[in-house]
N, C-alpha and C positions, 0 to 999 in steps of 0.2 A: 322721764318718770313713767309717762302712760306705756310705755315698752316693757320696762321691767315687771309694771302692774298686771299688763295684758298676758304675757308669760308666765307671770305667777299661777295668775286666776286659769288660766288655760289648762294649766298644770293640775293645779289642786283641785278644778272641777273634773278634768278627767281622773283620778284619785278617787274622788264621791263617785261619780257615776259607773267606771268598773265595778265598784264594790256596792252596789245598791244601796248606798246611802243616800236617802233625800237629804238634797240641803236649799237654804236658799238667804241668799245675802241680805242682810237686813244692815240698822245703823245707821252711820253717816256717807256711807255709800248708797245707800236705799237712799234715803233723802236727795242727795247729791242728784242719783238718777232723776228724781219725779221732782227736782227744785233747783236749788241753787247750789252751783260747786263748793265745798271747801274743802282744806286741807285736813289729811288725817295719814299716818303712816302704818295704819291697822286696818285688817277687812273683820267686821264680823258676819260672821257665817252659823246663823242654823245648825244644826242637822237634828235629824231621828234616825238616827241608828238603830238596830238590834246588836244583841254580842256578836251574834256572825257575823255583820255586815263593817261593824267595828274592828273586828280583827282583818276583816281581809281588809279594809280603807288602811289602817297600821303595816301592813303585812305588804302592800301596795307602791308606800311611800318610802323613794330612794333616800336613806339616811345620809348617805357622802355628803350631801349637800343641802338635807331639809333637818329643821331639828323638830321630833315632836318626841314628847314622853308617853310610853306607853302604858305605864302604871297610872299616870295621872288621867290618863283618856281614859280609860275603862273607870277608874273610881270618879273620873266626873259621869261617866253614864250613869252608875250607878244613881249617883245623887242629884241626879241632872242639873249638872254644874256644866263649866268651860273647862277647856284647857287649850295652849298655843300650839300654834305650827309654826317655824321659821322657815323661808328661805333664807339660807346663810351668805347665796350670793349676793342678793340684790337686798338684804335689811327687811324684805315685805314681812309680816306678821298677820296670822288669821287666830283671830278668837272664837272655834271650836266652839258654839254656844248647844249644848244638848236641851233640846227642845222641851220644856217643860208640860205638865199635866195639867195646868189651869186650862177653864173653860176658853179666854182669853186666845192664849198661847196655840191651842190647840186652832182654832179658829181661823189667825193667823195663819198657821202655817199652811191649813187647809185650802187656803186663797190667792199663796203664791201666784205671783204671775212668769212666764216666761217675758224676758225684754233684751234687746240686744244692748249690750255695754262694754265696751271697748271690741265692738265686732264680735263679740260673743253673742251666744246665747245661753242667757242665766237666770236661774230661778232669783225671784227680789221678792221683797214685799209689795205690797200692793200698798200707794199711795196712802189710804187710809188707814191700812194697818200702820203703816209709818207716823204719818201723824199720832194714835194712840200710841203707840211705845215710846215717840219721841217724848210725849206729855208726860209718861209713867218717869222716864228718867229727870224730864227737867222738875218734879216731884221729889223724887230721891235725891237730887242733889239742892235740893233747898231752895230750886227758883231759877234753875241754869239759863242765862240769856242765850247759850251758845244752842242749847237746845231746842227754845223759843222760835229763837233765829230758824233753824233748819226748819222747824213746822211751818212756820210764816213761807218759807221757800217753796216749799210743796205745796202749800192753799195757794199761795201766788199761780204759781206752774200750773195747775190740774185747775182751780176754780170750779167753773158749775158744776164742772162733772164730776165731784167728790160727792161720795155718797154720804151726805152728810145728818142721813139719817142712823146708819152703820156707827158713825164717828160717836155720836151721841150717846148711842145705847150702850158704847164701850167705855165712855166715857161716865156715863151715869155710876152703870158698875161697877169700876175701878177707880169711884170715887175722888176725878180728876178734873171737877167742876172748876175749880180756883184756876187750872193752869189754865184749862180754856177757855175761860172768861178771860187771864190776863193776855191770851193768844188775839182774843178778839177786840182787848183794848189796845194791842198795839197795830194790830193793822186794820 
């Protein structure tokens, strides 16, 4: 599996970075990196495009064997929504995520770290950015243990060295007091 993955990501980050698209891997692979493995057959990916930087990323990607929609990819810029990429050989799937305009978001992205991940070199979130999105999602989804899980994975992992003053303030603002409290009663 890490073979097919490592060739994907190889692949699709040469794609972004031809075409000056910043991107940077967040999700359950962001966690995975900064905590504990688990299983997911989806990468999501960032980006901040512009329209030029969008069409040549499109304009870039071999169709014989990748599938991405191109009407859907620009009208997610516009609304800065997602939209997939496939590789058709290997099943991989990336969630095209266009970088949203909250304070949040922007902040994130602003903080990417480089980190090497399957012998790559790839833009991630940065551990606490991780933890705060993971908290927004297990929010949205009513309480997700699976999401719990992954944050518990990365406090575990990183420990002292989590800026957990950062964590807080994003945490205050985005109104995610509950998850982190249940974050810090389970571990």
């Amino acid at each position: 599996m890490s073979d097919s993955l490592r060739a994907f990501m190889a692949s699709l980050t040469s794609w972004l970075d031809a075409a000056a698209v910043p991107y940077m891997v967040a999700g359950s692979f962001a966690s995975t990196l900064h905590g504990r493995p688990r299983s997911t057959q989806d990468v999501d990916i960032v980006i901040d495009p512009t329209d030029a930087t969008l069409r040549a990323f499109l304009a870039g990607v071999p169709t014989e064997h990748v599938y991405v929609d191109a009407l859907t990819a620009r009208a997610a810029l516009l609304s800065r929504d997602m939209f997939n990429l496939i590789d058709m050989d290997s099943g991989w799937k990336a969630d095209l995520i266009v970088r949203k305009a909250r304070p949040f978001s922007v902040a994130e992205f602003e903080r990417r770290m480089r980190a090497d991940w399957l012998g790559l070199s790839v833009f991630v979130a940065t551990p606490e950015d991780v933890i705060v999105s993971k908290l927004e999602w297990c929010q949205k989804s009513g309480g997700s243990q699976r999401q719990l899980d992954d944050v518990a994975g990365v406090v575990a992992a990183v420990g002292p060295q989590l800026d957990r003053t950062y964590i807080e303030t994003w945490v205050e603002a985005l109104r995610l007091e509950d998850e982190w409290r249940a974050l810090n009663a389970h571990g």
